[in-house]
C-alpha positions in Angstrom: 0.0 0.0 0.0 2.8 2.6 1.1 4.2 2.0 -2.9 1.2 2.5 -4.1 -0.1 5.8 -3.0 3.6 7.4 -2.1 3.4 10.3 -5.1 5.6 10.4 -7.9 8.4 13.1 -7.7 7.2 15.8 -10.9 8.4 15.6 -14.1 9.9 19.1 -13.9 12.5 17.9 -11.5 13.5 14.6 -13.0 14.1 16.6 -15.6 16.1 19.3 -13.9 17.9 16.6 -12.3 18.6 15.1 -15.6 19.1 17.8 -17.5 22.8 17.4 -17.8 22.6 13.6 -18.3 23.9 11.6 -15.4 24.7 8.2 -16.0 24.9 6.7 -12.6 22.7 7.2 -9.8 22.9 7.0 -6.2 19.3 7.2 -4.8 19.6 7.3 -0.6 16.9 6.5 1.3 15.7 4.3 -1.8 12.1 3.4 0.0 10.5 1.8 -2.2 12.5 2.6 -5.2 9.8 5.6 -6.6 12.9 7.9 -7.5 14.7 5.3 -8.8 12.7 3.8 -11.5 12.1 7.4 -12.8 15.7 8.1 -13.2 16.1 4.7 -14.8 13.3 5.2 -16.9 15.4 8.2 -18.1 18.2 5.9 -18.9 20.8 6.0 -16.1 21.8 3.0 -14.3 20.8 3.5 -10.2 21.7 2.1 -7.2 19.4 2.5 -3.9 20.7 2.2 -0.8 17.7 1.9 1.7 18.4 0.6 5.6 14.9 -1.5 5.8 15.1 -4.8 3.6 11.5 -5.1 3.1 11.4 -1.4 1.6 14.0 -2.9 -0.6 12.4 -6.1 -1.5 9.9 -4.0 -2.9 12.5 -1.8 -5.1 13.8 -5.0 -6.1 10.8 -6.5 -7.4 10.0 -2.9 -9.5 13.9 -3.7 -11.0 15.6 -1.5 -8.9 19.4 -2.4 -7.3 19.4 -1.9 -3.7 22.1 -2.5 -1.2 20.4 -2.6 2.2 22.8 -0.4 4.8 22.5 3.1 6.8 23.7 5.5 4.3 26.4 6.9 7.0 28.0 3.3 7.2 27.3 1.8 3.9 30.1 0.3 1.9 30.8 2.4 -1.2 33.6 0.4 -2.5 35.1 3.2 -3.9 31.8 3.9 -6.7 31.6 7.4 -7.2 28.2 8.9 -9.0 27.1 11.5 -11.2 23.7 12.0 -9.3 22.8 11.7 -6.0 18.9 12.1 -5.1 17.3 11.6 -1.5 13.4 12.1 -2.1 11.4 12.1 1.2 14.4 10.5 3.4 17.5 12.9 4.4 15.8 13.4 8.2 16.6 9.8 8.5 20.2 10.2 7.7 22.6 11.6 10.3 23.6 15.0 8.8 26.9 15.2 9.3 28.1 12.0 8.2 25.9 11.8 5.4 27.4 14.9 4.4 30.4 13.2 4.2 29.3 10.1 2.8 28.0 12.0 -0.2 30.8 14.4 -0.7 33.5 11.1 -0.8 30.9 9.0 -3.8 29.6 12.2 -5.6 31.7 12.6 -8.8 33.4 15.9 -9.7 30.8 18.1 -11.1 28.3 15.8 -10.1 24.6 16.8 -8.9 23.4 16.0 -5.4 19.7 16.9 -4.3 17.5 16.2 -1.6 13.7 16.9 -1.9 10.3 16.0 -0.3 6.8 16.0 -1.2 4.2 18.2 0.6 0.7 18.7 0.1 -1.8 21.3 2.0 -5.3 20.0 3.3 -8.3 22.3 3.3 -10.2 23.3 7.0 -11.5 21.4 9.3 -9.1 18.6 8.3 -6.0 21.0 9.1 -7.6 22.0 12.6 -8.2 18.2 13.1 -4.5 17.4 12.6 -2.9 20.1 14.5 -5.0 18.7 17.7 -3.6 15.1 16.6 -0.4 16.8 16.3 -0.7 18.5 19.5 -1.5 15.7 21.5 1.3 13.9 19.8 3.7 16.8 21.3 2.3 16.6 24.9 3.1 12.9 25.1 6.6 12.9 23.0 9.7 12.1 24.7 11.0 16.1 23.8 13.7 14.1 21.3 12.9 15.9 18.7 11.4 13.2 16.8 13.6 10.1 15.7 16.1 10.6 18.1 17.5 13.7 16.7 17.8 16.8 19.0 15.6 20.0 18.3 16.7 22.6 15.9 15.0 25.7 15.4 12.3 26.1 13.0 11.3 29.2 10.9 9.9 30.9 13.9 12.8 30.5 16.0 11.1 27.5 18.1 12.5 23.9 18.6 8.9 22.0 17.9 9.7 19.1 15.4 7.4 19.6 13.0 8.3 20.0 8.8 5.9 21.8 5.9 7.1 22.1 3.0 10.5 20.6 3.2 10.8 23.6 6.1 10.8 23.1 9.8 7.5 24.7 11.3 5.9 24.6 15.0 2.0 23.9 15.3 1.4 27.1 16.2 2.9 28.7 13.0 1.0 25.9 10.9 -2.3 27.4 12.6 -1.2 30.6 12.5 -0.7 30.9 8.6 3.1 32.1 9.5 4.2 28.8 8.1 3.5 29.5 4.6 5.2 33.1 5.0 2.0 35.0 6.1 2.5 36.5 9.1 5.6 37.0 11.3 
């Protein structure tokens, strides 16, 4: 089910991505290999690394190549690419050493781009899933949400929440100050 309704990544950015035509690919965070059959249905031969074997079992059964590992650890064996792509995945990887990770296989001149997917939901819905969300909060740990400390969102707040591919706090997502309407 989660392959089936996870959305596409656009057009206009596979093509972006493509535009000065890769040949190998490096797709972190592979899932369920969604980013990696669109680049290989643009012709470039793409490796996914993804840490949970049954996301990769799926890749694998949609043709994908999938080395199961934690990005930060995984065993490169010296391959270098000419794109790397992590669609809806980087807040898994540990930002520092998957800095490093993709700086050491990314080819000179080589493209690296992370990106998510987003979507807006119309009232009540929104009001019903800040209370979820709220009631989520009061009962969290204060991690920060898979055991990664805080950092400060747009407002200046430590609330681990994300829109957009930018770190919000519920109170800005209610607020409108999330999509850049009020301060």
């Amino acid at each position: 089910m989660y392959d089936r309704y996870r959305p596409e990544s656009p057009d206009e950015l596979i093509d972006e991505l493509t535009a000065g035509n890769p040949t190998r690919g490096l797709d972190v965070g592979c899932g369920t290999g969604k980013v990696a059959r669109t680049l290989a249905r643009r012709g470039l031969a793409v490796l996914g690394i993804e840490v949970d074997e049954r996301m990769a079992d799926v890749a694998r059964g949609h043709g994908v190549e999938v080395e199961v590992a934690p990005f930060e650890t995984w065993d490169d064996a010296g391959r270098r690419f000419d794109l790397i792509t992590c669609g809806d995945a980087w807040h898994w990887i540990d930002p520092e050493a998957g800095i490093a990770k993709a700086a050491r296989v990314l080819a000179t001149g080589g493209i690296m781009a992370w990106f998510w997917n987003s979507s807006q939901v119309e009232e009540p819905v929104a009001s019903a899933f800040t209370r979820v969300y709220r009631s989520t909060r009061r009962r969290s740990s204060g991690s920060g949400g898979h055991g990664r400390r805080p950092v400060p969102n747009v407002c200046g707040t430590s609330d681990d929440h994300e829109s957009g591919g930018e770190r919000v706090c519920l109170d800005c997502l209610g607020s409108g100050r999330a999509e850049g309407n009020g301060t």
